[in-house]
C-alpha positions in Angstrom: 67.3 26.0 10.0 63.5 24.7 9.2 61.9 25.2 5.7 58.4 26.6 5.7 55.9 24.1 7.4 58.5 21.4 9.0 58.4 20.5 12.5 61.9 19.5 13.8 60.9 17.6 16.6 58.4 15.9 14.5 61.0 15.0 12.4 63.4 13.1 14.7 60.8 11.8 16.5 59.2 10.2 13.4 62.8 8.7 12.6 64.2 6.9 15.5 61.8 4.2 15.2 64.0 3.2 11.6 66.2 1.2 13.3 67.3 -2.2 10.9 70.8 -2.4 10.4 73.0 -5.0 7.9 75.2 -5.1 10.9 73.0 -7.9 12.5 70.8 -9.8 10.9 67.9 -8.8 13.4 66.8 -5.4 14.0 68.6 -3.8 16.5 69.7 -0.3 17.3 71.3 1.9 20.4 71.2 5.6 20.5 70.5 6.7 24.1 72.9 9.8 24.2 75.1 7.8 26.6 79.1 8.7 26.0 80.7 7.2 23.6 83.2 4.4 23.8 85.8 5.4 21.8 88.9 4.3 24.0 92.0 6.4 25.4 94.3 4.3 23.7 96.8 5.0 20.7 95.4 6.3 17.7 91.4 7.3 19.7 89.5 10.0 18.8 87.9 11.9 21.4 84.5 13.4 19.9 83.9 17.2 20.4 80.5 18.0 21.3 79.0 18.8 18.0 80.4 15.5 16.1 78.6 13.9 19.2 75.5 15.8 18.3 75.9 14.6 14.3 77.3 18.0 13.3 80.1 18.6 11.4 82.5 21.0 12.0 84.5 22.4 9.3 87.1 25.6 9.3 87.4 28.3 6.9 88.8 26.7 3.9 89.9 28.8 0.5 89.3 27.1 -2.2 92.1 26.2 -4.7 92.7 27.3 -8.3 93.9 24.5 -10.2 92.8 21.4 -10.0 95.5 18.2 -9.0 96.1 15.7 -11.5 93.9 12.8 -11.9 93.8 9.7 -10.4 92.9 7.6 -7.0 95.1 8.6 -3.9 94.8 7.5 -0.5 92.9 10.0 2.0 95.8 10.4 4.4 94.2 11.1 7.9 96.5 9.0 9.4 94.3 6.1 10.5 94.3 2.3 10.1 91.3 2.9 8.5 91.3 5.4 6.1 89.8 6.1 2.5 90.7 7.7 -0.8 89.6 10.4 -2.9 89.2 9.7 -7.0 89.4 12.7 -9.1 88.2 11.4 -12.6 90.2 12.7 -15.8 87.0 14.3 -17.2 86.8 16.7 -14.2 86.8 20.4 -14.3 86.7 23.4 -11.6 84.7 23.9 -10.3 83.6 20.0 -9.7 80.9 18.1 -8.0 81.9 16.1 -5.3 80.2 13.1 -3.9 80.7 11.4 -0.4 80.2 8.0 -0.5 79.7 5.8 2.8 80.2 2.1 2.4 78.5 -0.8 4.1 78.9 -2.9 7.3 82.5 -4.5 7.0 83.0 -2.6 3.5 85.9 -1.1 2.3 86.4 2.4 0.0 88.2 0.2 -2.9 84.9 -1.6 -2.4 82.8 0.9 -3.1 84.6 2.9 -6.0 83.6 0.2 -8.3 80.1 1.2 -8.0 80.4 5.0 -9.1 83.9 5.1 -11.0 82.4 4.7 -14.6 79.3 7.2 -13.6 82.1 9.3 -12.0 84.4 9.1 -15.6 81.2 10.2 -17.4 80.4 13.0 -15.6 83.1 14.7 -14.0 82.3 14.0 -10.4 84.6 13.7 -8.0 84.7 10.3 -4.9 85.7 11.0 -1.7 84.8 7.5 -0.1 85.9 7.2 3.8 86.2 4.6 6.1 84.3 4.4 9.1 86.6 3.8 12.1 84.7 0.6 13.1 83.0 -2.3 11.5 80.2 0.2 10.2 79.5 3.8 11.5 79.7 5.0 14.7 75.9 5.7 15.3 74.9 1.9 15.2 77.8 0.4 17.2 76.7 3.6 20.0 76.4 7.1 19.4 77.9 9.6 16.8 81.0 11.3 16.9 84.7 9.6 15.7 83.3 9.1 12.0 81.6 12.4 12.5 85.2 14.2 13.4 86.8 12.0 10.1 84.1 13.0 7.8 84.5 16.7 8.8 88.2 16.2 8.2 87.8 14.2 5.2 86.0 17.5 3.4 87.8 19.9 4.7 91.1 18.4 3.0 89.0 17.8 0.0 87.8 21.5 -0.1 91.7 22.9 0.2 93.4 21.0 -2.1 90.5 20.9 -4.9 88.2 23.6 -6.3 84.7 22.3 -5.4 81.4 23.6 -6.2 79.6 24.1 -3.2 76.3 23.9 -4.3 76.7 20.4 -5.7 78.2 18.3 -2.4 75.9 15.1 -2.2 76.8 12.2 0.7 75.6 9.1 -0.7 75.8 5.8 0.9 75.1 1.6 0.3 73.2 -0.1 3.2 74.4 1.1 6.6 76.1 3.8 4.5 73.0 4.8 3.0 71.3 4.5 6.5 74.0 7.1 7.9 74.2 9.0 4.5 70.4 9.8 5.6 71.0 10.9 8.6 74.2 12.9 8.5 73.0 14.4 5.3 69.5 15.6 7.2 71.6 17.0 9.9 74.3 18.7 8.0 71.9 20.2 5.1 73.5 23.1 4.8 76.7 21.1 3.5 75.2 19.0 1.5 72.7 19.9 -1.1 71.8 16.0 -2.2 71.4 12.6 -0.1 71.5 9.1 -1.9 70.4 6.6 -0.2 70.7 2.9 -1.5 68.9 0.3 -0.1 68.9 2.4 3.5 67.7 0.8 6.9 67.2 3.6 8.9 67.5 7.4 9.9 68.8 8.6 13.3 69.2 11.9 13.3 69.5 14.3 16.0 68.1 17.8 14.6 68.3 18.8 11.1 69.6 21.4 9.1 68.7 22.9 6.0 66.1 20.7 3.0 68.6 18.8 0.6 67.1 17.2 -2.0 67.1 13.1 -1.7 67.2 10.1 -4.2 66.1 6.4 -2.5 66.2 3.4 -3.9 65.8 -0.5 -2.7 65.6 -3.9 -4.0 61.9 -5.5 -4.4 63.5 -8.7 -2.9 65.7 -7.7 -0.4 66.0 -10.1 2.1 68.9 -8.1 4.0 67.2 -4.7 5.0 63.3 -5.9 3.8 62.1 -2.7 1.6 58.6 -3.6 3.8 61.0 -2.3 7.2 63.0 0.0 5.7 62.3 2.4 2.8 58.8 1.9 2.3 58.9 3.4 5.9 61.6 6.2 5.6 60.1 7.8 2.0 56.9 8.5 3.6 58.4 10.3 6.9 60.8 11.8 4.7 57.7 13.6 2.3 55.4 14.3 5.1 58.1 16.5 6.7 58.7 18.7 3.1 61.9 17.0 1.8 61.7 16.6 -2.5 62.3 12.5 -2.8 62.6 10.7 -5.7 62.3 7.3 -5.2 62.7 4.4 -7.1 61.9 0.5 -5.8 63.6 -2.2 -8.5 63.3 -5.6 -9.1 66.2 -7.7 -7.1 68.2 -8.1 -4.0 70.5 -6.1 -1.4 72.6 -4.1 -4.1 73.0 -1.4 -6.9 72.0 -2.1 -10.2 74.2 0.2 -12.4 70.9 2.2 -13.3 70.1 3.3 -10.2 73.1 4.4 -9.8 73.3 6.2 -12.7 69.9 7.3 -12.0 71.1 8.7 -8.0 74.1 10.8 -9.5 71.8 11.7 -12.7 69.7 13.4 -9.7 72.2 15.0 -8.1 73.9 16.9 -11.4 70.2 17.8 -12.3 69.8 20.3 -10.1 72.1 22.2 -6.7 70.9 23.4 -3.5 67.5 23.9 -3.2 
């Protein structure tokens, strides 16, 4: 679905160009719509059409009543690499949730350090997943097997805790932020918020719905240069109608724990547009 006065073909078009990734240090990028190589053997995943389009598919899920105990569990899908999900003790039903994508070579224990506290505070719950590969599937060739984990990541989330709908943000660190992006302007009417951190491009393949999006980056990022990247993405991103707040800080390739308190401050601020 378009908002009033968006082209949708405008947008992808102005986004595939975005193509810097912390995987390599030089820009580089493949996409084509060529099948993905995601192996017959033990423990593949076969992409359905939509994950290989960058759409989630997720079933008919009621929500629960009571909320689990708190605490940081493992996510459970069954595969080498996995995730977790972190219900703070300060949470209540229904909760926010936030998704949050991890960097080339990262881990989720990795990446909990760098919402937990702003999590505790608030009440938000972390579902952080792994992507299946050194970093997401879209740079190493094409969407689809962290597409299917991601969809299966929330629908678990969504029957075992009571969720508030309107407040589901995917947020994401480096090639995590550069996927956040993308999978969040294609699968808008799941999630309300994208934060991007230090993002180094957008790829997406339609888009869906208008969520609101929070972008920051490093001054002095010698990673994913803010000159390349954001400075780039913000504009496309405003010129096609999406609200952006974003903020450009003094330092390197990271997240100072103000801008991340500033990203989820954001999100709780307001729900779907």
């Amino acid at each position: 679905m378009i908002g009033p006065g968006r082209d949708e073909t405008a947008l992808v078009m102005l986004m595939k160009p975005l193509t810097i990734s912390a995987f390599d240090e030089e820009p580089w990028f493949r996409h084509d719509g060529t099948p993905l190589e995601t192996g017959t053997g033990a423990g593949a995943i076969m992409p359905d059409r939509n994950a290989q389009q960058g759409r989630m598919t997720i079933g008919a899920v009621p929500p629960p009543k009571v909320m689990p105990s708190a605490g940081q569990r493992p996510l459970g899908l069954g595969r080498k690499r996995d995730g977790l999900i972190y219900l703070p003790p300060s949470a209540s039903a229904p909760a926010a949730l936030v998704v949050l994508l991890h960097g080339a070579g990262g881990t989720a224990t990795g990446m909990l350090t760098m919402l937990k506290a702003e999590a505790d505070a608030s009440g938000v719950i972390l579902l952080i997943p792994e992507s299946q590969r050194a970093t997401w599937d879209v740079i190493s060739g094409g969407y689809g097997p962290d597409i299917e984990i991601l969809g299966k990541a929330l629908e678990r989330v969504f029957s075992e805790y009571p969720i508030d709908r309107d407040h589901v943000a995917i947020a994401g660190f480096s090639d995590g932020a550069s996927y956040a992006l993308s999978v969040g302007i294609m699968n808008g009417d799941i999630f309300s918020h994208v934060m991007a951190f230090s993002p180094g491009f957008m790829a997406p393949t339609a888009v869906e719905g208008q969520p609101r999006i929070y972008v920051s980056h490093g001054t002095e990022d010698a990673v994913l240069p803010i000159d390349a990247c954001s400075r780039r993405i913000v504009p496309q991103l405003r010129q096609t109608g999406y609200e952006v707040l974003y903020r450009e800080f003094s330092g390197g390739h990271t997240v100072p724990p103000e801008i991340a308190r500033e990203g989820l401050d954001f999100f709780l601020a307001g729900g779907r547009p």
